[in-house]
C-alpha positions in Angstrom: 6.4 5.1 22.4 2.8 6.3 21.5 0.8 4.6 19.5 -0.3 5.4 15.9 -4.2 5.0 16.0 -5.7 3.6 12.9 -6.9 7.1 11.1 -3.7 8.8 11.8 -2.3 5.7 10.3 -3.9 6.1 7.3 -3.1 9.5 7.2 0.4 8.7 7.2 0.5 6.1 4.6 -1.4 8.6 2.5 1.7 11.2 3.0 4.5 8.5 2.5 2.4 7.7 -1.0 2.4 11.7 -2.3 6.2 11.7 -1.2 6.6 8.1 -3.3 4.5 9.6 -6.0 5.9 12.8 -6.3 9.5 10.6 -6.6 8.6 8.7 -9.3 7.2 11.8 -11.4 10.4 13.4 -10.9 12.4 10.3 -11.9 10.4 9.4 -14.7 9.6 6.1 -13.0 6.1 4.8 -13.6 3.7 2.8 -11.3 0.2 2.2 -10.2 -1.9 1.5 -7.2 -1.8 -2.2 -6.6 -4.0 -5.2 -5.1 -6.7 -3.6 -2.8 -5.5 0.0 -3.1 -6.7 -0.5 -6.5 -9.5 -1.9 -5.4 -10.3 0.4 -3.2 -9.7 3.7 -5.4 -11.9 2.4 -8.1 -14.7 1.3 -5.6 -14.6 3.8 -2.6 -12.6 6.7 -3.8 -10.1 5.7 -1.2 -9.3 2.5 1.1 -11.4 0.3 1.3 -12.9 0.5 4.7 -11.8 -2.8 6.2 -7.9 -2.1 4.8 -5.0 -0.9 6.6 -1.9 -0.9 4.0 -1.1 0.4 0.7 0.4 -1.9 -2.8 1.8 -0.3 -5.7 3.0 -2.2 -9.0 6.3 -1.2 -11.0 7.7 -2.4 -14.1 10.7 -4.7 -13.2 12.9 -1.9 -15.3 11.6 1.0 -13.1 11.7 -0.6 -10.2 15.1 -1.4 -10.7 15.9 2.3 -11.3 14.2 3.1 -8.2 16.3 0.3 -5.9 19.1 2.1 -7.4 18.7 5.7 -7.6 16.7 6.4 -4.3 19.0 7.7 -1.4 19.6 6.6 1.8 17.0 8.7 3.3 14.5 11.1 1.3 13.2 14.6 2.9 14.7 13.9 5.8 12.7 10.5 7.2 11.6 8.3 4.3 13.6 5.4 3.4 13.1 2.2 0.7 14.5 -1.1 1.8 14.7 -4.1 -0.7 17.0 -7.2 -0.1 19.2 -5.7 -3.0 19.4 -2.5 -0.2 20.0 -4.0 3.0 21.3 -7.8 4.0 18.5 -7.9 6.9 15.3 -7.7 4.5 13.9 -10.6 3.6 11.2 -10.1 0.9 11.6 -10.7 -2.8 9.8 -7.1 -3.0 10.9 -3.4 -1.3 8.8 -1.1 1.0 9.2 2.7 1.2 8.3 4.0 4.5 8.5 6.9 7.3 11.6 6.3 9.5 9.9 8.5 12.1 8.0 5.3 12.9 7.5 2.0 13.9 5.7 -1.0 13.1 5.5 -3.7 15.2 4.2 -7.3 13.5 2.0 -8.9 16.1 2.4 -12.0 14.0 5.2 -14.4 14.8 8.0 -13.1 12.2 11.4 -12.5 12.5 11.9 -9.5 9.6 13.0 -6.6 10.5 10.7 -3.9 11.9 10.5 -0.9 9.8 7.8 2.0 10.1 4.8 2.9 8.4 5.0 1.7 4.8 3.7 0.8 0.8 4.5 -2.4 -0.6 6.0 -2.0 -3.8 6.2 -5.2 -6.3 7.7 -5.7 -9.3 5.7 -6.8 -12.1 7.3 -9.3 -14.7 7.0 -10.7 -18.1 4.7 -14.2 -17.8 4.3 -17.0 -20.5 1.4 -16.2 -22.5 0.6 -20.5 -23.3 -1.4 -21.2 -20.5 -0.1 -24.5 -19.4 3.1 -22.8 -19.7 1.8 -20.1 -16.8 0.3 -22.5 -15.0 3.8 -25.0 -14.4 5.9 -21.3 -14.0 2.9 -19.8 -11.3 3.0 -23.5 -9.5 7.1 -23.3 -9.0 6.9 -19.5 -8.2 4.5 -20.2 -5.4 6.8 -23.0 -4.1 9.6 -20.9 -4.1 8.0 -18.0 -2.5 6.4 -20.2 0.6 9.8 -22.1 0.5 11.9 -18.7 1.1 9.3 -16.9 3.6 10.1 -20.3 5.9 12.7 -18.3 7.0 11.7 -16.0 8.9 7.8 -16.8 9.5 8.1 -18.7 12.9 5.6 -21.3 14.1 2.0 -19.7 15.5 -0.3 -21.5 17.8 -2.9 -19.0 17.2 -4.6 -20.5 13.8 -2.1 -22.9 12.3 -2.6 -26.4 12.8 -0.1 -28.8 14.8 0.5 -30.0 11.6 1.0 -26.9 9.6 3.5 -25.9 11.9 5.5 -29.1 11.8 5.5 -29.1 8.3 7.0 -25.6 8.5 9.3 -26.7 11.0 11.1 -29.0 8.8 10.9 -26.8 6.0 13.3 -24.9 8.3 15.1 -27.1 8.7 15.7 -29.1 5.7 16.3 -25.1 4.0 19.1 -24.3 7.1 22.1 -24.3 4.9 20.7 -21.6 2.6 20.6 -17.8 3.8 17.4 -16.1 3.7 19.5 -14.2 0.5 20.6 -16.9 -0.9 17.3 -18.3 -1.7 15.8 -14.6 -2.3 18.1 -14.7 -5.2 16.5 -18.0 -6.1 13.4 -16.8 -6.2 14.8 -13.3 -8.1 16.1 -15.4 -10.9 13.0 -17.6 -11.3 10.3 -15.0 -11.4 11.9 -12.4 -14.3 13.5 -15.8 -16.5 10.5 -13.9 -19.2 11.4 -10.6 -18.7 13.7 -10.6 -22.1 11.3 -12.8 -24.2 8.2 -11.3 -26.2 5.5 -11.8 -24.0 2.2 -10.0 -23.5 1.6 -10.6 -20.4 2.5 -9.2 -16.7 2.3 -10.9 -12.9 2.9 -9.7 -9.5 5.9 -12.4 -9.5 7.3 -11.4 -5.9 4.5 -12.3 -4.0 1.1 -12.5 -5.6 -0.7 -14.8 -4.4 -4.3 -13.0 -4.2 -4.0 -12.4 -7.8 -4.8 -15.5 -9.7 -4.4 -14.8 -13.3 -1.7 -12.3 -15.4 -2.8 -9.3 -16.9 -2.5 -7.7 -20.3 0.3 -5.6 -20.7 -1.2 -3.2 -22.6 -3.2 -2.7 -19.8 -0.3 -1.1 -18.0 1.1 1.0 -20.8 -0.8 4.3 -20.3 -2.0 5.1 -16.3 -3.8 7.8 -15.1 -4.8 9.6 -12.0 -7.4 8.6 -9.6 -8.6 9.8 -6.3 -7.6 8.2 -3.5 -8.5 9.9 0.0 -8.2 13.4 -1.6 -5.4 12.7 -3.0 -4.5 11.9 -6.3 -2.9 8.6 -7.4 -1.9 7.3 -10.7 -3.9 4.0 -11.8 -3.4 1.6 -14.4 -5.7 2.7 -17.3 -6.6 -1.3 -18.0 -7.7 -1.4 -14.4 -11.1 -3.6 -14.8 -8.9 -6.3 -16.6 -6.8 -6.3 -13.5 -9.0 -6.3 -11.0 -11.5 -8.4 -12.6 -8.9 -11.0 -12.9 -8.4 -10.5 -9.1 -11.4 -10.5 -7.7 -13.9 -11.1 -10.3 -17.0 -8.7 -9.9 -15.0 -6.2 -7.7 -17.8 -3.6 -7.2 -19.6 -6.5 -5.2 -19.1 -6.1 -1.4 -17.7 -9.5 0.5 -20.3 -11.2 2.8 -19.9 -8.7 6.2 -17.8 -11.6 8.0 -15.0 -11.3 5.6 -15.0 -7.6 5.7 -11.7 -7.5 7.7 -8.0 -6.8 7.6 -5.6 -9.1 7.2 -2.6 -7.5 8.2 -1.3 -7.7 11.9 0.9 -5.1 13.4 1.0 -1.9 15.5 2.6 1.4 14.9 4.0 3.9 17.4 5.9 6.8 16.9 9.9 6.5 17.8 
């Protein structure tokens, strides 16, 4: 297989997130760049230059729609798996990606391998009393690291003997569940607001960089936005969001931390 070098990368995610885009306009679905895609678009008109992946945010209705309506494959080689999709994911949140390629997690997981990709989450209804939040964030956090157990297997690369004992017998005291069993643990949990009157939203499915809910009225109009000569739609509230994230966002880390996070390698098939 050849390999996918980081610009052409890039390049690809940026054509698998017109092809999502130009989905959701024609389905009347709405989103918005998510996370450090967000980030980036507001800051540097693009990625930021340290990043490697793309987030988007849906409205737990629209998303929904989406996990329903999109077909099996889209234009040929783009595909959206969720756990509602296929019995072998094992995220609380889908990713839409080119089936054409590959990419390989040079982390110690046992997921399935899909090919160049966005992360979509689903954004939910959160208590608006604070203590409230806090108690519903702490259980939503334990659930989530509970649940990813599964299939995150012991490193010795930079986790602790320790760490990876205590995630050893996380395994093995969750052995009895299925990964989808306790994904539809954690599904249940995270949207118990979704029908009350709340004002507030959360990445429930995974955030965990994003420390505080947002307005949403912050969400209810979004707008396009350059991103890599392309244009993306953005939450008009945006400087709530991000501010919330990672306070005075137009201020560059300290140069050591100015790296990616993310692990893998892609190749084409």
């Amino acid at each position: 297989m050849k390999e996918i070098k980081l610009e052409e990368l890039k390049k690809l995610q940026c054509e698998v997130m017109q092809v999502f885009h130009d989905f959701c306009h024609k389905n009347n679905l709405k989103y918005t760049l998510a996370c450090g895609s967000l980030l980036g678009a507001i800051r540097h008109n693009g990625y930021i230059p340290w990043d490697d992946d793309m987030d988007v945010y849906m409205q737990r209705d629209d998303y929904n729609k989406l996990i329903h309506v999109f077909p099996t494959t889209y234009e040929s080689c783009y595909k959206l798996i969720s756990y509602e999709r296929s019995d072998e994911w094992c995220r609380p949140y889908a990713k839409f990606y080119d089936d054409r390629t590959v990419c390989e997690e040079l982390k110690s997981s046992r997921e399935k391998q899909i090919g160049i990709n966005i992360d979509i989450f689903p954004i939910d209804s959160v208590p608006d009393d604070e203590n409230e939040w806090l108690r519903f964030n702490k259980i939503r956090r334990l659930l989530i690291y509970a649940q990813s157990s599964k299939f995150v297997a012991p490193r010795r690369d930079h986790r602790s003997f320790w760490k990876n004992a205590g995630l050893l017998f996380l395994k093995i005291l969750l052995s009895p569940f299925s990964h989808k069993q306790l994904l539809r643990i954690v599904d249940r949990y995270i949207q118990q607001y979704n029908e009350k009157d709340t004002g507030r939203f959360f990445e429930t499915s995974c955030g965990i960089a994003q420390k505080k809910p947002f307005l949403k009225e912050d969400f209810e109009r979004t707008i396009p936005h350059i991103f890599e000569g392309y244009m993306f739609d953005i939450m008009e509230g945006y400087h709530e969001c991000l501010s919330a994230g990672f306070g005075d966002y137009m201020k560059l880390p300290p140069e050591e931390n100015r790296r990616s996070t993310h692990y893998f390698v892609a190749y084409w098939k």
